[in-house]
N, C-alpha and C positions, 0 to 999 in steps of 0.2 A: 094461297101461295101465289105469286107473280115472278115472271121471268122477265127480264133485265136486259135490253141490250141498245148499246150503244147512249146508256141514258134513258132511254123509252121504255115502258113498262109493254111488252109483246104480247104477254098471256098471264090470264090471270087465271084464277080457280082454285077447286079443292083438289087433292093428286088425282083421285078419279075422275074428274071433270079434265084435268090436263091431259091427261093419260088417253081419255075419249078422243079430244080435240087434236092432238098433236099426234099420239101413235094410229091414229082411226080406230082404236080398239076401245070396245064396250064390254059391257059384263065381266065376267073373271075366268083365272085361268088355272087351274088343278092340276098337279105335278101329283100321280100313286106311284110306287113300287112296288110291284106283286114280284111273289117268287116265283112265278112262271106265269110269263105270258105268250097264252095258246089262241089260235082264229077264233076261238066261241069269246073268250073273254072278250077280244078287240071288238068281236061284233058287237055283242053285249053293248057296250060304252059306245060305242058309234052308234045304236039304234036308238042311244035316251035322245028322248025331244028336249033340244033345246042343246044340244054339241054340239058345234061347228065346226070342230077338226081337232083330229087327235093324231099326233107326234109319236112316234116311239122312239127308245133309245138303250137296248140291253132287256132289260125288264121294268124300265118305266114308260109312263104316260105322262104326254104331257096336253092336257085336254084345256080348249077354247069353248069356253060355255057364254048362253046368251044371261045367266045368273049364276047363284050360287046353286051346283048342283052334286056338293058334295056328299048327301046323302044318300042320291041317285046313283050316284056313280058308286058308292060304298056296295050298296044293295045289287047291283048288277055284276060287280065283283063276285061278290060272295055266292051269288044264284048260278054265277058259270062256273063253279067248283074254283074260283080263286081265294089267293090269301094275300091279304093285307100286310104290306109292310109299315109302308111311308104314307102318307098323305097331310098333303098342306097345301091350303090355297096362296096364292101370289097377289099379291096387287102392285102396279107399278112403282116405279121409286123415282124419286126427282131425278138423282142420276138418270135413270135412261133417258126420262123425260127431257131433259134439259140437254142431253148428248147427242138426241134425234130432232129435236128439234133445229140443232145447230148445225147441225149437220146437210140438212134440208134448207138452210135457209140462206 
C-alpha cells in the first residue's frame, strides 16, 4: 500500500508496516467483553507478559499487546472466574492510517 500526497508517494508498506510507522504502534490490539469485570480479572490480563496497556469500558478491554496474545488473555480470563463474551483482534485500517497521518503532517 502507498500514501499519496500532493503527487509524491509519502509512505509505503503493508497495513501493518504503516500502521507501525505512522501510528508508532506495533503488535496488536484485543478488544474482550466479559460479563463482569472484577480487580482479579483486570489483574489477571495486566500481569500477561507481553500487555502494554489495557483500556476499560463498561465490561470490555481493550488490551495493547507486543503480539498476538489472544490465547493468553482467553486463559487468564477464564482462571479469574471470568466469562467470555466478545473477542476479536483489531489491526489497523487505512482509514486511520491515512487520517492520522494527515493529520500530523
Amino acid at each position: 500500500m502507498g500514501i499519496l500526497s500532493k503527487g509524491r508517494l509519502v509512505a509505503e508498506g503493508t497495513v501493518d508496516e504503516l500502521g507501525a510507522k505512522i501510528l508508532g504502534e506495533s503488535g496488536s490490539t484485543v478488544e474482550v467483553q466479559v460479563s463482569e469485570l472484577t480487580p482479579d480479572l483486570l489483574q489477571a490480563v495486566k500481569g500477561i507478559k507481553g500487555v502494554r496497556e489495557v483500556e476499560t469500558s463498561g465490561n470490555t478491554l481493550r488490551i495493547r499487546c507486543d503480539g498476538d496474545l489472544r490465547a493468553e488473555i482467553s486463559r487468564a480470563i477464564v482462571e479469574s472466574g471470568g466469562t467470555i463474551l466478545e473477542l476479536r483482534g483489531q489491526l489497523h485500517t487505512l482509514e486511520e492510517i491515512y487520517l492520522r497521518y494527515f493529520r500530523e503532517e
